[in-house]
C-alpha positions as CSV (number, residue, x, y, z in Angstrom):
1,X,23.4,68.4,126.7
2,X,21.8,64.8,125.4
3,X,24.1,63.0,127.6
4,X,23.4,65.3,130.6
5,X,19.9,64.6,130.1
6,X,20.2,60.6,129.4
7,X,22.2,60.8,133.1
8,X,19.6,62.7,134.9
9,X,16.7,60.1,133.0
10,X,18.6,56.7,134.2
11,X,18.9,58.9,138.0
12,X,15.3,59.5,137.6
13,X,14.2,55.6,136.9
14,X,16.7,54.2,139.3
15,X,15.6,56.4,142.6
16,X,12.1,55.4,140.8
17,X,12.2,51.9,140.6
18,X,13.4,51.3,144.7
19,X,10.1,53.0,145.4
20,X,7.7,52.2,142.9
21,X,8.9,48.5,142.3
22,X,5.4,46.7,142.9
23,X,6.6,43.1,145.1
24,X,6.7,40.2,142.9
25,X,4.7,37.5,143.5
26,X,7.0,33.9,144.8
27,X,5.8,31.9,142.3
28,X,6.3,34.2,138.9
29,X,9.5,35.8,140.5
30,X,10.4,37.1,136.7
31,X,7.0,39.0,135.8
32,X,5.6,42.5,137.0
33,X,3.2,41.5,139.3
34,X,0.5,43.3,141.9
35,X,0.7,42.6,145.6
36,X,-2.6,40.3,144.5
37,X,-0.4,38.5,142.3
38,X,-1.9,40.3,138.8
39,X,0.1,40.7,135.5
40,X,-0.4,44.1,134.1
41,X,-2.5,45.4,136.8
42,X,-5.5,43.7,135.8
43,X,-5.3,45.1,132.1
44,X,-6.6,42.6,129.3
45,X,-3.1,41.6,127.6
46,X,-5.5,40.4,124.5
47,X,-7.3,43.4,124.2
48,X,-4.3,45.7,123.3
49,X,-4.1,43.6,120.4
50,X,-8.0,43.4,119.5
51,X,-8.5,46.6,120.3
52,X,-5.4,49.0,120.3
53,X,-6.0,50.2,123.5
54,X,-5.6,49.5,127.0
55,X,-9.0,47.8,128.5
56,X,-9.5,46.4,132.6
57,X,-9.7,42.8,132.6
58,X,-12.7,41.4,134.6
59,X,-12.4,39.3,137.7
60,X,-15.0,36.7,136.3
61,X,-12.9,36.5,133.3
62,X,-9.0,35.6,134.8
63,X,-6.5,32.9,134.5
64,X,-3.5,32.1,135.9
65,X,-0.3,30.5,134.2
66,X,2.8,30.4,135.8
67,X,1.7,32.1,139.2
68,X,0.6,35.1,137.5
69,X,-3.2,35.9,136.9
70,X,-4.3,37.8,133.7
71,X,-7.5,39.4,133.7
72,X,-9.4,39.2,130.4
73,X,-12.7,42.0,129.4
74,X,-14.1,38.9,127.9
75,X,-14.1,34.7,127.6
76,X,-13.5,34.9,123.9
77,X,-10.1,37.2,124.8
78,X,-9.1,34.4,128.1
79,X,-9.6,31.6,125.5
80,X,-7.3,33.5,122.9
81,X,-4.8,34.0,125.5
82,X,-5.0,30.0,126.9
83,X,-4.5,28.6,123.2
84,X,-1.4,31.2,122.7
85,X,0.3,32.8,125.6
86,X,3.6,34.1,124.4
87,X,1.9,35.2,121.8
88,X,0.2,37.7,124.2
89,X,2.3,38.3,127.4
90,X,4.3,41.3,127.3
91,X,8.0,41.1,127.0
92,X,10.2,41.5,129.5
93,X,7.7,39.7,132.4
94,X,6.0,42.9,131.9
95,X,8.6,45.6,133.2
96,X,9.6,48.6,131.7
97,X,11.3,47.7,128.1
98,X,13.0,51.2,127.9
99,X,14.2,50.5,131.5
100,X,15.4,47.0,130.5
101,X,17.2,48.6,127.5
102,X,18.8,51.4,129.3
103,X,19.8,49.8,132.4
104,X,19.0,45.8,132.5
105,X,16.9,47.4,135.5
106,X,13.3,45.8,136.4
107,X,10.6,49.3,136.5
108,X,7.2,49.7,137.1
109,X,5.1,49.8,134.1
110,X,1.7,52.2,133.2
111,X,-0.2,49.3,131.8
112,X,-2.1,52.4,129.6
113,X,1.6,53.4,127.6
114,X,2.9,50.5,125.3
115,X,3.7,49.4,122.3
116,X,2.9,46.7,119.5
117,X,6.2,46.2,118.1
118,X,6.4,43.1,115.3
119,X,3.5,41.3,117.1
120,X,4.9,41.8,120.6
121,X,3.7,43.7,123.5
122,X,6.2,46.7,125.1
123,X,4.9,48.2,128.3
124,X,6.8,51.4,129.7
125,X,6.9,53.7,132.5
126,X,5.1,57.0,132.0
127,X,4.6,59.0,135.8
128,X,6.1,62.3,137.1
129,X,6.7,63.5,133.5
130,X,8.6,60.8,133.0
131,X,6.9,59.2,129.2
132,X,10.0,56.2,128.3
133,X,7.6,55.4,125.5
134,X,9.1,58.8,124.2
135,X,12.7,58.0,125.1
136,X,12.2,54.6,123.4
137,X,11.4,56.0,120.3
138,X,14.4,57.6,119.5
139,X,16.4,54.7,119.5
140,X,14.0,51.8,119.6
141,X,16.2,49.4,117.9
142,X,19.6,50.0,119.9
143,X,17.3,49.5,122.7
144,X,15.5,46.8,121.6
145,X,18.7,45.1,120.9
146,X,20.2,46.0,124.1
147,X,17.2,44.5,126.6
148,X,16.4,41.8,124.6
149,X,20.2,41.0,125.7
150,X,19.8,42.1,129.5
151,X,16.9,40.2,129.9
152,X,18.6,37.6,128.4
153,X,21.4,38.0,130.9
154,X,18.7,37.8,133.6
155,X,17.4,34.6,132.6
């Protein structure tokens, strides 16, 4: 029955991911961006550090590194993320980490269902009943393990 329902989960993402696959911008060709060329949607990548939660980034406050723009809620959060970028971006350019684990595939993300795991950011899909926060929680560190090596591969 698990493995019947890991098969029709990796179905599920793969027919997702040819439509929902946002277009990457040509100069951050690794990184989950918007068709405006935006990292997370516009989320604050700082803020789910500072704060815990999810929190839209402001126009006036956005910088762009590597082709990618980040939005920030505040100046103090941009100038956080300037002096220490990997330190904020999220892993994987920002694509689904249960995905990446489970299939080396790049998926949409829901900037609003992540997790902090040992000072790093996770971002995961979560639509049409469809939480891989959930699925990544049963076997975080095999997955872990596993994207960590697909991106790897990809790089």
């Amino acid at each position: 029955m698990k493995q019947l329902l890991n098969l029709a989960i990796a179905i599920f993402l793969l027919a997702g991911n040819t439509i929902a696959q946002q277009p990457m911008h040509p100069h951050a060709p690794d990184c989950n961006l918007n068709s405006d060329g935006l990292a997370i949607e516009g989320y604050d990548p700082v803020a789910y550090f500072t704060t815990g939660k999810a929190v839209d980034g402001n126009k006036e406050y956005s910088f762009t590194l590597d082709g990618a723009t980040y939005r920030f809620a505040t100046a103090q959060n941009r100038e956080l993320f300037k002096a220490a970028p990997a330190r904020y971006r999220p892993q994987y350019g920002g694509w689904c980490a249960f995905a990446m684990g489970s299939t080396g595939e790049k998926v949409e993300v829901d900037p609003k269902t992540f997790k902090i795991i040992d000072g790093k950011l996770f971002l995961f899909y979560n639509k049409f009943f469809n939480n891989t926060l959930k699925s990544w929680n049963k076997d975080e560190p095999q997955l872990k393990t596993k994207a960590d090596v697909n991106w790897t591969k990809q790089h």
